[in-house]
MDTraj code that builds the backbone (N, CA, C; nanometers):
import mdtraj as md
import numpy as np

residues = "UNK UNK UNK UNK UNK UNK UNK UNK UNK UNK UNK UNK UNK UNK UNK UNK UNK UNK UNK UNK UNK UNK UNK UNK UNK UNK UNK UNK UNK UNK UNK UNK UNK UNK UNK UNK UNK UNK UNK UNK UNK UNK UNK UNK UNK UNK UNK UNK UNK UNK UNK UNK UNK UNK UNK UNK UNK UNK UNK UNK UNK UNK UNK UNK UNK UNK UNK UNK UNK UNK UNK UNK UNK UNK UNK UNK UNK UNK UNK UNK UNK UNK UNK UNK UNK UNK UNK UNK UNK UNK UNK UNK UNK UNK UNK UNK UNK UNK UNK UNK UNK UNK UNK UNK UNK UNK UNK UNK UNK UNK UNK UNK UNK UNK UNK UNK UNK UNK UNK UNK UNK UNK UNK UNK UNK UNK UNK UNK UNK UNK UNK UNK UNK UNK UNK UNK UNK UNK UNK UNK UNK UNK UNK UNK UNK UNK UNK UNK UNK UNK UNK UNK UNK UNK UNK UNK UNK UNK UNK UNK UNK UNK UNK UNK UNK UNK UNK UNK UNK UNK UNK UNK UNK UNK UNK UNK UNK UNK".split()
xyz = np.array([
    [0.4354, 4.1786, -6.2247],
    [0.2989, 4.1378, -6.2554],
    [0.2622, 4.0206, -6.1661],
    [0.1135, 4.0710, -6.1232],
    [0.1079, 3.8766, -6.0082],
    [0.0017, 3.8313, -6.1212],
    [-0.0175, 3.7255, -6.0956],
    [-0.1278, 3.6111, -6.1055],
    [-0.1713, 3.5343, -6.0357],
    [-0.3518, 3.5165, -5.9944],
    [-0.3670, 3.4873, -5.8674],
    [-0.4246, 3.3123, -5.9315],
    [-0.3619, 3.1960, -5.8718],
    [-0.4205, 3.1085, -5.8639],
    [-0.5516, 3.0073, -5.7778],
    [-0.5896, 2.9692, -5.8505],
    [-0.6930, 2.8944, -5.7456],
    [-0.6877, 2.7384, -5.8090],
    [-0.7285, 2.6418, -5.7782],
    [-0.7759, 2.5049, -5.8270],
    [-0.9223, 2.4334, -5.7924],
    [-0.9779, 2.4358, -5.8607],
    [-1.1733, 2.3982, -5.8682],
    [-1.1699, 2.2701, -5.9304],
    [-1.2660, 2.2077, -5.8760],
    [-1.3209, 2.0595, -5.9687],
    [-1.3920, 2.0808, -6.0655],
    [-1.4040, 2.0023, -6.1956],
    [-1.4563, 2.0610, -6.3427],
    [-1.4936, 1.9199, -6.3689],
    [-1.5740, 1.9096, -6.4545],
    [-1.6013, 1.7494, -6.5225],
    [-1.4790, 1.6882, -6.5939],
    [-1.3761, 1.7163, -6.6274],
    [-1.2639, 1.6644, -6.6642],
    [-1.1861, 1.6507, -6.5069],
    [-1.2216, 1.6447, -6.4363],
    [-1.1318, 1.6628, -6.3057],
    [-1.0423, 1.7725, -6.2571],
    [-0.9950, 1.7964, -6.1271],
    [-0.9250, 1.9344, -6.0879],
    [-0.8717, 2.0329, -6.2026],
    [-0.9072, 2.1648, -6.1790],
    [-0.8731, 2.2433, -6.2673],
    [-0.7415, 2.3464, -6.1840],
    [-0.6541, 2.3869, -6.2225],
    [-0.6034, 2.4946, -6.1541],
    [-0.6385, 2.6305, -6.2773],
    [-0.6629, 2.7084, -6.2609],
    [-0.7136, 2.8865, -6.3296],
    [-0.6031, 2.9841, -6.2999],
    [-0.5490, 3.0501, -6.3766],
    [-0.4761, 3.1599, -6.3073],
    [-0.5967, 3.3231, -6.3762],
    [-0.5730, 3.3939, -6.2926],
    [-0.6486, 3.5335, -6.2994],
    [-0.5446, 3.6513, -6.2649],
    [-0.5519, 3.7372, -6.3712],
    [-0.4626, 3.9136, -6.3868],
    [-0.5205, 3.9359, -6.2417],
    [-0.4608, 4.0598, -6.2580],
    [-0.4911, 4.2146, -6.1375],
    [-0.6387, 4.2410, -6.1715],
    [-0.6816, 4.2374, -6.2623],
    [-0.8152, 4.2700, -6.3240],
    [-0.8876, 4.1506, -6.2864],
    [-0.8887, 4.0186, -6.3193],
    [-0.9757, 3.9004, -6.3058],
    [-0.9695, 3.8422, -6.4002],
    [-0.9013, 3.8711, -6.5222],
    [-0.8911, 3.8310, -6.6296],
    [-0.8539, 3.7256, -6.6703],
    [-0.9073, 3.5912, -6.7068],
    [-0.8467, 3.4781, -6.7068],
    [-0.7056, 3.4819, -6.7972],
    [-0.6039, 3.4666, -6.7675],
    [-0.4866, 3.4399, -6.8076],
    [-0.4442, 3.2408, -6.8719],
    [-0.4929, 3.1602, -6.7921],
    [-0.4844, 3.0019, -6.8020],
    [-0.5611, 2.9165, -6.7127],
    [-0.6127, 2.8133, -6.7926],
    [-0.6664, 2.7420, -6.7254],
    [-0.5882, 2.6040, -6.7262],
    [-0.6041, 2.4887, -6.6546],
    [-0.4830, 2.3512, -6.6857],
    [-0.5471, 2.2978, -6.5864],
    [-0.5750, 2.1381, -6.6808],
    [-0.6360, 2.0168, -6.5738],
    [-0.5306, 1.9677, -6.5097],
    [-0.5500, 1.8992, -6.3676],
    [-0.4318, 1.8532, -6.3023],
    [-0.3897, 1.7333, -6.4128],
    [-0.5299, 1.6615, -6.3913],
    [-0.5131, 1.5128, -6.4874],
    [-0.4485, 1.5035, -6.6614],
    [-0.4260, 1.6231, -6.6880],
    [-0.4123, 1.6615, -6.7859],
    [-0.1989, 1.6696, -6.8225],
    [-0.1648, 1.6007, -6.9419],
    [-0.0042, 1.5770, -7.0234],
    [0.0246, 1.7140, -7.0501],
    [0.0460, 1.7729, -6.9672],
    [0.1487, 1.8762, -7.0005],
    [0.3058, 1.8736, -6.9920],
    [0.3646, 1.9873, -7.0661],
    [0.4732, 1.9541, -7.0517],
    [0.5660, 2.0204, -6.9457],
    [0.4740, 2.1392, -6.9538],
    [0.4899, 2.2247, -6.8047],
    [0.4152, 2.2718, -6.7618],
    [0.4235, 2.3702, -6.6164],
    [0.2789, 2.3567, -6.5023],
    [0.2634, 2.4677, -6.5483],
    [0.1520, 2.5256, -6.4866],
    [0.0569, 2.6564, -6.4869],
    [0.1441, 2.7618, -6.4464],
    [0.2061, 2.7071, -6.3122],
    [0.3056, 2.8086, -6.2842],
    [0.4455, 2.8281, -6.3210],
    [0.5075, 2.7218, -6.3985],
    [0.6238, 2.7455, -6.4735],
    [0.5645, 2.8364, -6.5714],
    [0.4750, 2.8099, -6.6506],
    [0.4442, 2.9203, -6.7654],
    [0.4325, 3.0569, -6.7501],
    [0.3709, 3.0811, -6.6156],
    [0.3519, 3.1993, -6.5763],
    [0.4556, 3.2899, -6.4920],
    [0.5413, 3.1859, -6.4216],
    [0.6553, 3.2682, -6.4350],
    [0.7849, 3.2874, -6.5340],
    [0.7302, 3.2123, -6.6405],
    [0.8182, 3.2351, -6.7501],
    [0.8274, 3.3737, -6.8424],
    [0.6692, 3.3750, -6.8232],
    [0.6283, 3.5548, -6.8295],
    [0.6376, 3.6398, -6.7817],
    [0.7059, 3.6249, -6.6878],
    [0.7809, 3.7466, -6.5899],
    [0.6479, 3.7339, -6.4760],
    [0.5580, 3.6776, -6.4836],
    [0.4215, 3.6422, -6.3143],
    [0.5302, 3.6157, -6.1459],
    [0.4225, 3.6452, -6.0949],
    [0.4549, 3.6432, -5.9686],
    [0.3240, 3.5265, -5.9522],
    [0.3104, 3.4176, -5.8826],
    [0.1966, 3.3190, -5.8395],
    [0.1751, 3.3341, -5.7075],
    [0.0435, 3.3724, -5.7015],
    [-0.0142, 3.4375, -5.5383],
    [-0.1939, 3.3540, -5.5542],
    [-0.2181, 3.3771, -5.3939],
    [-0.3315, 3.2931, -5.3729],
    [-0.4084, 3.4665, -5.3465],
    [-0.5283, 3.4682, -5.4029],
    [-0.6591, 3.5831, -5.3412],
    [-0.7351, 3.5167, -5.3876],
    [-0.8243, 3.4686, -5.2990],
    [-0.9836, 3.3869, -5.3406],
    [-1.0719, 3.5404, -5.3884],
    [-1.0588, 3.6723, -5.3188],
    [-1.1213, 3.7194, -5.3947],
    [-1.1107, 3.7909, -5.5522],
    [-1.0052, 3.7906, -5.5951],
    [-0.9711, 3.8186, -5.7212],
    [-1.0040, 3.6633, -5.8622],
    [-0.9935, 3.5588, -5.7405],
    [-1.0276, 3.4725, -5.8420],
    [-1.2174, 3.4167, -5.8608],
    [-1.2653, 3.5059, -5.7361],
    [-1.4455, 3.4902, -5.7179],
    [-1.5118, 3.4670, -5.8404],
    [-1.4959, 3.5360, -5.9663],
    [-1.5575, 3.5557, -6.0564],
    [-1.5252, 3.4463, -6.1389],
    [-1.4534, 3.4215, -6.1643],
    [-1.3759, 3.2791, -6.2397],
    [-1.4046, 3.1506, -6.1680],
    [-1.3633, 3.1764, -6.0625],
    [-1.4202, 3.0246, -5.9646],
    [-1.6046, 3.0407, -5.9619],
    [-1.6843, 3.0622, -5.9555],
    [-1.8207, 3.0635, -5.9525],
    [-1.8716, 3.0259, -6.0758],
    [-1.7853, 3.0717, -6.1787],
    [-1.8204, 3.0629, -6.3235],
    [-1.7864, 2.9148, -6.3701],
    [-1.6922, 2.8489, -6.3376],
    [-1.6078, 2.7092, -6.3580],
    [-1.6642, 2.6093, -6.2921],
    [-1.7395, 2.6921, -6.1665],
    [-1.8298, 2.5576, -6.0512],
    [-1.9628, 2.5411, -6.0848],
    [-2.0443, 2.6766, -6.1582],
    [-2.1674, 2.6981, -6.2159],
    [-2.1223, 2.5756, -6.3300],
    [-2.0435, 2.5619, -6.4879],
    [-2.0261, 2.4864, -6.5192],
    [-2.0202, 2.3406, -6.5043],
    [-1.8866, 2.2908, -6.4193],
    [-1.9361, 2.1891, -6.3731],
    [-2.0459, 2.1022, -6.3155],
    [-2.1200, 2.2209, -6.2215],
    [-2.2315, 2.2222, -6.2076],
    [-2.4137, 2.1795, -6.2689],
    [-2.3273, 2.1862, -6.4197],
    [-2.4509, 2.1937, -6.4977],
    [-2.5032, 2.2996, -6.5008],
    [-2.5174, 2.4308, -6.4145],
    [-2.5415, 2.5108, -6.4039],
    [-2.5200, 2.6283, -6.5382],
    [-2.4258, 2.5988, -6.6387],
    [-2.3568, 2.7489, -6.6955],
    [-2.3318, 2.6745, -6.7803],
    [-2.3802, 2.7413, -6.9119],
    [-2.3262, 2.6839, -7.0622],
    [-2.2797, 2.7819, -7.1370],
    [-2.2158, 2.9102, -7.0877],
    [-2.1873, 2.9736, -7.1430],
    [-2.0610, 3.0938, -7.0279],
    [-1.9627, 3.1307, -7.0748],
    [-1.9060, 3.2214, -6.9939],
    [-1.8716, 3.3330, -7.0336],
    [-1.8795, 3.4600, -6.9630],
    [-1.8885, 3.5876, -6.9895],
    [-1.7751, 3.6394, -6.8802],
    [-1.6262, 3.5645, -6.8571],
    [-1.5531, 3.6144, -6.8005],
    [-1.4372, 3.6791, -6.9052],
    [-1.3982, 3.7641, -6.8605],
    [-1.2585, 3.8286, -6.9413],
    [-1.1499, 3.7340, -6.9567],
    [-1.1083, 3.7319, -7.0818],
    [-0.9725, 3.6804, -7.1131],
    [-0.8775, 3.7513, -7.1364],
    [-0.7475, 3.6757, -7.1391],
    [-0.6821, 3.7632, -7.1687],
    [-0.5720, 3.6867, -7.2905],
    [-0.5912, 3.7214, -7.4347],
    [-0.5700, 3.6240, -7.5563],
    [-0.3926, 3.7126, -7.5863],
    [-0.3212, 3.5907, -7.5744],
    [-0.1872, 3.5947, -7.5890],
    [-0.1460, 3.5410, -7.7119],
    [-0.0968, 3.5785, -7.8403],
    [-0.1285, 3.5230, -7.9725],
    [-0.0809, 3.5971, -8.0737],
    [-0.0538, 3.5199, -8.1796],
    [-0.0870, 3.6294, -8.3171],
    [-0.2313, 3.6256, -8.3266],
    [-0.2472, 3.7806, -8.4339],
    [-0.3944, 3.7888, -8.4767],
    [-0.4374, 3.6678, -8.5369],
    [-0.4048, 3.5906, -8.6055],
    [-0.4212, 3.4530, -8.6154],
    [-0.5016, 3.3968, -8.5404],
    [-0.4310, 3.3429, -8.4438],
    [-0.4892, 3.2376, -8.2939],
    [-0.5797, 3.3444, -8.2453],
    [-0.6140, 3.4518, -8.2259],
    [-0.7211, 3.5167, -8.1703],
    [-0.7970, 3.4886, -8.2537],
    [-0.8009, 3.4888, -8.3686],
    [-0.9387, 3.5183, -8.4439],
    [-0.9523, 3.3665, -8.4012],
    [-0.9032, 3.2967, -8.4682],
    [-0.9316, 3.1541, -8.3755],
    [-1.0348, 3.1466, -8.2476],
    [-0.9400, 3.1656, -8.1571],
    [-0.9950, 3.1328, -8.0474],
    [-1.1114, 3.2556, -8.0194],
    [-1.1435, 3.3442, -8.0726],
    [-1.2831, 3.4384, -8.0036],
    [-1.3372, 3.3578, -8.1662],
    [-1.3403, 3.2777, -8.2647],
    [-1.4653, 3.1763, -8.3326],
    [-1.4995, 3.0621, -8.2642],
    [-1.3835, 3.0228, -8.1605],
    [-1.4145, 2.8607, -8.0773],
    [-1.5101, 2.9539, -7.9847],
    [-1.5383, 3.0613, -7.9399],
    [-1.6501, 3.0965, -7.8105],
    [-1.7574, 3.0688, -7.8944],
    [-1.7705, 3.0940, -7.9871],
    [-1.8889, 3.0988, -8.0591],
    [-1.9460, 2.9646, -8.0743],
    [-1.8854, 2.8580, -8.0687],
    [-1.9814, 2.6842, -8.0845],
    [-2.0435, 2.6858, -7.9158],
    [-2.1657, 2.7017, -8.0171],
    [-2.2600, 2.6676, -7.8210],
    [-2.2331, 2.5183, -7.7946],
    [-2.2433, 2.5356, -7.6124],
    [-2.2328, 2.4318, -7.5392],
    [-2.3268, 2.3029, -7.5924],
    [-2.2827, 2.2017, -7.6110],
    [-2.3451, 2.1030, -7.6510],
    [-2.3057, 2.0327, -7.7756],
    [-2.2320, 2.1525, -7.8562],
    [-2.2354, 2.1019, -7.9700],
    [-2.0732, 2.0858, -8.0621],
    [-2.0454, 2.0649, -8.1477],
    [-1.9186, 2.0514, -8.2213],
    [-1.9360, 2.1394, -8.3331],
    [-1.7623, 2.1803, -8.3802],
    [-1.7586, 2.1753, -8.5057],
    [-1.6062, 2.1228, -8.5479],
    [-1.6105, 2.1113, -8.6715],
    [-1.4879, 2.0754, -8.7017],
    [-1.4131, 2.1963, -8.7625],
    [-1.2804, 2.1408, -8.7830],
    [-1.1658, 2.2597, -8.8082],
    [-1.1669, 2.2884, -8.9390],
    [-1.2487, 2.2344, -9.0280],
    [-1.2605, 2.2954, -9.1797],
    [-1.3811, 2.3639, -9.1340],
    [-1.4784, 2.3662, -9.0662],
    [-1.5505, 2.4449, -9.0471],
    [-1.5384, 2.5860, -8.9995],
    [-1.4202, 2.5864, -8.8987],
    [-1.3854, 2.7044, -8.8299],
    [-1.3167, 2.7725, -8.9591],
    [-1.2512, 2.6969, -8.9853],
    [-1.1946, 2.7808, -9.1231],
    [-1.2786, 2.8292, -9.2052],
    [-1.3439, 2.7873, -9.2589],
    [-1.4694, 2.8536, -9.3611],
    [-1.4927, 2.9658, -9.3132],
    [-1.5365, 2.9586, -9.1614],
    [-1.6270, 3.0855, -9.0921],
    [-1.5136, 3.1847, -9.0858],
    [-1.4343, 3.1680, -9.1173],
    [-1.2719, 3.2909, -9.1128],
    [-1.2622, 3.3321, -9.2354],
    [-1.3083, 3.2410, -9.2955],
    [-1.2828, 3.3366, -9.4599],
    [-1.1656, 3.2525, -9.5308],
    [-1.1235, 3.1510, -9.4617],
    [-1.0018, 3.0696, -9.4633],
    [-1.0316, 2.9458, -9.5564],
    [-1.1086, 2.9326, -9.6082],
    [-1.1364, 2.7609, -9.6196],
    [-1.0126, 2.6321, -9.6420],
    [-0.9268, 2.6885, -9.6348],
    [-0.7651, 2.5630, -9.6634],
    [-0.6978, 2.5745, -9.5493],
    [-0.7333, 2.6439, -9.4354],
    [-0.6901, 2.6499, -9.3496],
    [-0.7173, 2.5883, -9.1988],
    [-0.7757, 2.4607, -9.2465],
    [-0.8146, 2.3519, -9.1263],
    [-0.6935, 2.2860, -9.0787],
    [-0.5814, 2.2781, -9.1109],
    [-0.4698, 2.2890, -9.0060],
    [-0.4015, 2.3816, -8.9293],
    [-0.4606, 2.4954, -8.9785],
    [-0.4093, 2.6018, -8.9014],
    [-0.4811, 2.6504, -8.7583],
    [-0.6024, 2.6289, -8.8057],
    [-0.7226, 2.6307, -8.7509],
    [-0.6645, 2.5087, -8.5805],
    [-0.6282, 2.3923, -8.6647],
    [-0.5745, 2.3119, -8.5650],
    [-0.4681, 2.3616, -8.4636],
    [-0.3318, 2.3791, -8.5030],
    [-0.2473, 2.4580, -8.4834],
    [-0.2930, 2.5650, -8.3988],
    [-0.3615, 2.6453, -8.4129],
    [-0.4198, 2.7482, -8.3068],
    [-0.4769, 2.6953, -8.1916],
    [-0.6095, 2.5749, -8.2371],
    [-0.6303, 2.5375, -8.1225],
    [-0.5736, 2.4606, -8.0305],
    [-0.4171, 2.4347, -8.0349],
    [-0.3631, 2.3855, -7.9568],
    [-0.2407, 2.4205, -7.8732],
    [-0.2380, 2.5576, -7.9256],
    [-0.2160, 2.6431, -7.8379],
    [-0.3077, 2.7301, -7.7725],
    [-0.3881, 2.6955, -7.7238],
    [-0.5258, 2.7895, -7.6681],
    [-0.4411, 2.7438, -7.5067],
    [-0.4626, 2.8794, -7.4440],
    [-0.4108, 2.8726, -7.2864],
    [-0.5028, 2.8613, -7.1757],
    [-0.6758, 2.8640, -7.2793],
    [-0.7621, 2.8764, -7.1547],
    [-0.8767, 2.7785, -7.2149],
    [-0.8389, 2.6642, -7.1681],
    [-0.9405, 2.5584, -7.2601],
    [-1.0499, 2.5775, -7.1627],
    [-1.1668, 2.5338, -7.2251],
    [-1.2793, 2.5067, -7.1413],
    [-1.3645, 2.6142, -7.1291],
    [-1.3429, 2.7707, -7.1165],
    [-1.3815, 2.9119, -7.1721],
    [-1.3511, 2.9426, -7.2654],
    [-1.2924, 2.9084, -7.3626],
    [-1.2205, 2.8835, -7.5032],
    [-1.2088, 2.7545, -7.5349],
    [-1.3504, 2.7220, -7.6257],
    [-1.4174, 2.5710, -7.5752],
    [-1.3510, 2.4970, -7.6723],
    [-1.2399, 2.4595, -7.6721],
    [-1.1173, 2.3764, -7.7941],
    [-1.1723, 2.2233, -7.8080],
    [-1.2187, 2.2277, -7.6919],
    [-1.2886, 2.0552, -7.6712],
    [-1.3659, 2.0498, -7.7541],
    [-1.4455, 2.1210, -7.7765],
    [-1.5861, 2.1216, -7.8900],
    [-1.5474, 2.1357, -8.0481],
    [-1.3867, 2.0812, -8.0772],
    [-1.3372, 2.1212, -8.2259],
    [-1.3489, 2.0136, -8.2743],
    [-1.3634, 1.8695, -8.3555],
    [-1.3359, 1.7671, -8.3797],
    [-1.3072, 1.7783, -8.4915],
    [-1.2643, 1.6202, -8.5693],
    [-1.2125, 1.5812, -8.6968],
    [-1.3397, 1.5912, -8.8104],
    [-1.2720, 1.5960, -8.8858],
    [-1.3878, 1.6049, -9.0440],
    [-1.4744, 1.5433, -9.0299],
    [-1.4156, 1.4007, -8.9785],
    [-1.5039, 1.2399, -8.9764],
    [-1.5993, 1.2927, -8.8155],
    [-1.5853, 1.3793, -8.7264],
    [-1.6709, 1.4006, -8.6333],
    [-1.5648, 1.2929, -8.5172],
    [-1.4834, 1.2562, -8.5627],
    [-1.3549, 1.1802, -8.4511],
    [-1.3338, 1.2457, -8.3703],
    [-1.2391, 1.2238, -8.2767],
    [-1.1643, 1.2848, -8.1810],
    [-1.0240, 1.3233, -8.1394],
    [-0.9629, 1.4712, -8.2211],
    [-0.8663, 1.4273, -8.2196],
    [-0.8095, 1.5949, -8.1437],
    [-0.6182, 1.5341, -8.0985],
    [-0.5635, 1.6661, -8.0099],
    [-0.6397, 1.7181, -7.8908],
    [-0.5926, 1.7301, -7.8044],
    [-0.5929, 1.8143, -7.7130],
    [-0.5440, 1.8312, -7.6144],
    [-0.4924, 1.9447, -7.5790],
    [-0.3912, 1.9307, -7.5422],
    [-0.3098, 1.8616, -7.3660],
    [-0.4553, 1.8441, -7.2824],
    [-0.4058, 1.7337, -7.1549],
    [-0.4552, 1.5658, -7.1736],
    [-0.5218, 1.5953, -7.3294],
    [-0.5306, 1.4413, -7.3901],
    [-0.6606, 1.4327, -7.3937],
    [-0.6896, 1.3088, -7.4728],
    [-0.8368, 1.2794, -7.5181],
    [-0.9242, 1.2438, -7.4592],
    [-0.8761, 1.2162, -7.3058],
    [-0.9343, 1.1597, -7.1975],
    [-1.0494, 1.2624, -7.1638],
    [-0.9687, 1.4099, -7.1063],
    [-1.0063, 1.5558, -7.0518],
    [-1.1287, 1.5771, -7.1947],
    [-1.1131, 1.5752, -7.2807],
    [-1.1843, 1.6236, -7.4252],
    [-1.3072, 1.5727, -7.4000],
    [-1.3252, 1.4676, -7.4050],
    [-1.4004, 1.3196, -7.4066],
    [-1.4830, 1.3500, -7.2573],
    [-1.4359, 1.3923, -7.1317],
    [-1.5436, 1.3664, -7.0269],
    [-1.6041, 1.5483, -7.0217],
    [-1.5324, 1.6442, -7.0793],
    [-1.6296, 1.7949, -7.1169],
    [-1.7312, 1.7436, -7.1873],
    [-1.7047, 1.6768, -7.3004],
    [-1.8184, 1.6636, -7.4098],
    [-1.8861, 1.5967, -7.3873],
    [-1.8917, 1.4884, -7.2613],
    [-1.9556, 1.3599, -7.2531],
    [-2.0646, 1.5104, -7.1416],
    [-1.9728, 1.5693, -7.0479],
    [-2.0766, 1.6801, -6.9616],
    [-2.1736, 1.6941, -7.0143],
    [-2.1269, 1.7869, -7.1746],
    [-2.2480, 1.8525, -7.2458],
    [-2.3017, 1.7663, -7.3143],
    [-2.3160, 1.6551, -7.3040],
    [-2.4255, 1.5901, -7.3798],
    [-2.3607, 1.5297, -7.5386],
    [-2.2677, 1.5875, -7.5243],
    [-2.2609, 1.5498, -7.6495],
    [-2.2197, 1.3995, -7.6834],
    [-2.2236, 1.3030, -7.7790],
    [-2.2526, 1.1624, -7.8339],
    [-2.0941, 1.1303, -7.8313],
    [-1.9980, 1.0671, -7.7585],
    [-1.8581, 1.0225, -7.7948],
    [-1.8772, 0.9170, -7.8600],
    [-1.7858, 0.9097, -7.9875],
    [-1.7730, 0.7504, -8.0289],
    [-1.6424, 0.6901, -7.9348],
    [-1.6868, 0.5955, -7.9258],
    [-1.5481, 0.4989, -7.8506],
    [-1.4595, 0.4628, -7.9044],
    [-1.3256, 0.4983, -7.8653],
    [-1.2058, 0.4668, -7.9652],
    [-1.2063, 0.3305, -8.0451],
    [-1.1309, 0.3415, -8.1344],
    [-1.1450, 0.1606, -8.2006],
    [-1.0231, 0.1093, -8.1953],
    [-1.0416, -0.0021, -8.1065],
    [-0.8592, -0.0611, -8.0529],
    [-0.7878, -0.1065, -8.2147],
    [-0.7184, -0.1235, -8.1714],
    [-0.6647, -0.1532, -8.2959],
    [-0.6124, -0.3285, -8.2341],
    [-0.6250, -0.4247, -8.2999],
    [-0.6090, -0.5628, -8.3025],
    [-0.4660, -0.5760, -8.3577],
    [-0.3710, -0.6745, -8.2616],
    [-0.2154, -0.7328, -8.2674],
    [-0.2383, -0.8074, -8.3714],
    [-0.1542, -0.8305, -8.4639],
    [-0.1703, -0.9424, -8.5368],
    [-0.0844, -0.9974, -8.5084],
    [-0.1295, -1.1606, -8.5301],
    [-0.0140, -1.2685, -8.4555],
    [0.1044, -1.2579, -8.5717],
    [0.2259, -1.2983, -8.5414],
    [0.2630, -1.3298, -8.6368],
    [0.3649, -1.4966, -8.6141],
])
top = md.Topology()
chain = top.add_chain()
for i, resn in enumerate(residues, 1):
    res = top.add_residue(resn, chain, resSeq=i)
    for name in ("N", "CA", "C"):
        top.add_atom(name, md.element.get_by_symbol(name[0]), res)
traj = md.Trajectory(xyz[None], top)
């Protein structure tokens, strides 16, 4: 099996994408982003081959630069969801929060039929392999906080700041002398 990589600039900073034989997004991963392993360890952990075709990755790269762009608030590229039925249902309810906006993970749960299941809900979204077309950034805390994700709160924080949406600023926490 190959997988064709490319790397594009995104409002969280460099993205690398991998894309099937088909075009099918397989992963997306910020450079700037705490992982624990790369795009391409994962993918050849799956038995992938990592190859460069700009034209197999055309459709995905146009779609990621339209985004950044400001251009694209919405994407209509193929995925390809690696998961229990679980994390799918998950992640095809995270396509569904339009650009701009949040919800939280007791919310996603409700809309599943789940309502006690806002950690699971969590749990799924942090294994999502294609953030950003599988908009995980747009999940927040009960309180509307900011929490998980998985190349850190930094990457979360400058998508959402893209779309408009309102960040609160972390609250340091104060040393006490002693």
């Amino acid at each position: 099996m190959n997988a064709y990589l490319e790397t594009v600039d995104s409002p969280a900073g460099p993205l690398t994408f991998a894309v099937n034989e088909d075009g099918a997004l397989l992963f997306v991963s910020f450079l700037e982003g705490h992982y624990p392993t790369t795009i391409e360890e994962d993918l050849a952990n799956e038995g992938y081959t990592c190859l460069t075709d700009p034209e197999r990755t055309a459709a995905a790269r146009t779609q990621l630069l339209e985004y950044a762009a400001g251009q694209r608030t919405t994407f209509d590229l193929p995925v390809v969801l690696v998961g229990t039925e679980w994390q799918k249902a998950v992640w095809r309810a995270l396509m569904e929060v339009p650009f701009g906006e949040t919800r939280t993970y007791g919310e996603i749960a409700r809309s599943l039929g789940r309502p006690q299941a806002s950690r699971a809900v969590g749990r799924a979204n942090g294994t999502n392999r294609i953030p950003l077309v599988i908009p995980c950034h747009r999940i927040v805390g009960a309180d509307g906080s900011l929490t998980g994700f998985g190349g850190g709160l930094h990457l979360k924080t400058a998508l959402l700041e893209h779309e408009g949406v309102a960040v609160a600023q972390p609250v340091r926490q104060l040393a006490l002398a002693t």
